[in-house]
N, C-alpha and C positions, 0 to 999 in steps of 0.2 A: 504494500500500500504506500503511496505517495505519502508526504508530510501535509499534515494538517495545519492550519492554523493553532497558533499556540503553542505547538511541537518544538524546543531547543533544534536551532539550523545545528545538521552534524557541524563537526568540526574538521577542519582538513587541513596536510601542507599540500601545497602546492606551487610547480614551477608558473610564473606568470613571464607577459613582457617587460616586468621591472623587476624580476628574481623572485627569487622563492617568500612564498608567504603562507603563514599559520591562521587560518580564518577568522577564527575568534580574537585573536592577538590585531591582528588586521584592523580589525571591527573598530575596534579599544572604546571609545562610549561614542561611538557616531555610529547613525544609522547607516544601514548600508540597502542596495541595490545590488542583487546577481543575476544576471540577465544572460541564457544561452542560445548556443547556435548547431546545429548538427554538422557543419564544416565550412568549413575556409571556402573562400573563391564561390559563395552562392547569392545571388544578386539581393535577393531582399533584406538578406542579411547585410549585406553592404549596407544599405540605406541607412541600418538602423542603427549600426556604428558611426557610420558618420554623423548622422542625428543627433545621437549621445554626446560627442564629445562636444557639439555647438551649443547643447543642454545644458554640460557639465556645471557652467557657474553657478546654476538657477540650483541645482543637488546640491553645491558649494552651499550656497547662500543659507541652504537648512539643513547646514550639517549632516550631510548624507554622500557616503563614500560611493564610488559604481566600480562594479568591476565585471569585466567579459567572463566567456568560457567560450573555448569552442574544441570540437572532439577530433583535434591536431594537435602539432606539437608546437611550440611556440616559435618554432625557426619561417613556419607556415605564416605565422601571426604577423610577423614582421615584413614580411614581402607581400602581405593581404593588405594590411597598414597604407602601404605606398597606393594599391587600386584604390581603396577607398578617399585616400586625401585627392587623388587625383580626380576621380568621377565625383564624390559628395564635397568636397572642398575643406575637407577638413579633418586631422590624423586621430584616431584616439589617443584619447591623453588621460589613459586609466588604465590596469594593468587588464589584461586578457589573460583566463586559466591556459594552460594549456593539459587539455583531458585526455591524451592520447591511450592513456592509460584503462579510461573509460571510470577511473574512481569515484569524481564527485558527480557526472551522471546517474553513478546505482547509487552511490547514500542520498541523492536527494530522488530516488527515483526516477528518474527519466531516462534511465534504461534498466533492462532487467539482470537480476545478479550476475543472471550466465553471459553474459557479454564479455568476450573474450577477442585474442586475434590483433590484425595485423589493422591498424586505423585508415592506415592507407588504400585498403581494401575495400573497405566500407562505403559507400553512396550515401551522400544525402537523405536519400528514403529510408537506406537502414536507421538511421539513425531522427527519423524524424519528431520523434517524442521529444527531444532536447532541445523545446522551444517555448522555456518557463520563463519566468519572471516571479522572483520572489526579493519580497524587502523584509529584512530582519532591523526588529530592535536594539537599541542600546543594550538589553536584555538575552541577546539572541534567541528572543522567540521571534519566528515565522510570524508575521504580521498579514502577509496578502501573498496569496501565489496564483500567479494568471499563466494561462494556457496557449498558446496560439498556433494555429497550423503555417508550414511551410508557405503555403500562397497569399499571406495575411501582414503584413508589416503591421508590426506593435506601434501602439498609441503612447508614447512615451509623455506628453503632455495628461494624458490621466493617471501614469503612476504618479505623476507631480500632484494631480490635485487630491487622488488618495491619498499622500504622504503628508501635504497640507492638514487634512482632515485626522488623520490619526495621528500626526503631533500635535495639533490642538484637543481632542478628545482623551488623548494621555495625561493633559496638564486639568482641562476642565470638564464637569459632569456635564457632558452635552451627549448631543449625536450631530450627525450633518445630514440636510434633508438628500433629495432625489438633485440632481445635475448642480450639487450646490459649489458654489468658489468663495474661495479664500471674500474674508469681507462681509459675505449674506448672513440673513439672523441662521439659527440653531434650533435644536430641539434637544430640550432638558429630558436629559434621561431618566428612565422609566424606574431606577433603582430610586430616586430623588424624591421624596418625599413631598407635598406640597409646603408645609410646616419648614422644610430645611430648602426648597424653594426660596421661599417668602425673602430668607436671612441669607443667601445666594444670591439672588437673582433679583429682587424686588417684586415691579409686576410681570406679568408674561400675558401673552395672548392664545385665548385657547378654544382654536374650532370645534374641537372634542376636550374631554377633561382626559385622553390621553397623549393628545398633542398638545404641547407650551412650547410657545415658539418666543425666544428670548434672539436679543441684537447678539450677535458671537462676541464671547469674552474678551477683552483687548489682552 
């Protein structure tokens, strides 16, 4: 079974394109981003590297580390680097795993134990489950893990406003409604008492007595 929400992200070493690195050590109290790829040299994947690294400051800006995977070895990563800065316009500038191993795909799932053999061998398709997205806590729990198929380029502007919303709902008892952004009012959580409301929040507005929708905390 895949990792659930909530689940401690395993812990790994592993060689990247800026050396070797211990995941959790990695982490140290910033949130982080692991975002994979089933291999080197595959067009949508391109996009989404490049994307990332023109991203990276807005992940800067909330404390939130990113780092690749893809199911090569990092000599791959580095001459994939040049196609992408040259077609997307821009190199990544975060380390990339290299899984040739196939290790941190079976601890987080996204391939099966028996996965064995030569990487080089492998196709895209074999390997197309290796197209997660997962952001781990300060905590290293698993906070979100998205899924996407090979024909689908990720929305990386919605893990930004996932990641918005669950650092704000960590510090304060809220929730965030449906298409909400950084700024819109909130919805006090359902654990919240109206009584611990009141000395919270003040007044709140309420279409139902199980939605109170309050301005988002500053």
């Amino acid at each position: 079974m895949g990792l659930q929400l909530g689940d401690t992200a395993p812990d790994f070493a592993a060689e990247t394109t800026e050396g070797t690195i211990n995941f959790h050590e990695w982490i140290g109290d910033s949130w982080a981003v692991l975002f994979s790829h089933p291999k080197d040299f595959t067009p949508v994947c391109t996009t989404e590297l490049g994307y990332m690294a023109k991203l990276k400051p807005e992940f800067d800006r909330r404390g939130v580390k990113i780092i690749g995977l893809s199911v090569d070895q990092t000599g791959k990563h580095e001459k994939w680097a040049d196609d992408i800065e040259e077609t997307q316009g821009a190199r990544p500038n975060y380390p990339i795993i290299g899984d040739s191993d196939f290790n941190v795909s079976k601890l987080y799932g996204m391939l099966p134990a028996s996965t064995s053999g030569d990487p080089n061998t492998r196709t895209p398709a074999d390997n197309q489950t290796v197209r997660n997205v997962f952001v781990v806590g300060p905590d290293k729990k698993v906070k979100l893990v998205l899924v996407y198929p090979m024909t689908t380029g990720r929305n990386f502007d919605e893990v930004l406003r996932v990641i918005d919303s669950l650092q704000l709902t960590a510090k304060h008892r809220v929730s965030t409604p449906v298409n909400w952004r950084q700024g819109e009012d909130v919805i006090i959580a359902g654990s919240v008492s109206n009584d611990e409301a009141k000395t919270i929040f003040g007044d709140w507005k309420e279409p139902k007595p199980y939605i109170r929708i309050v301005p988002q905390p500053a």
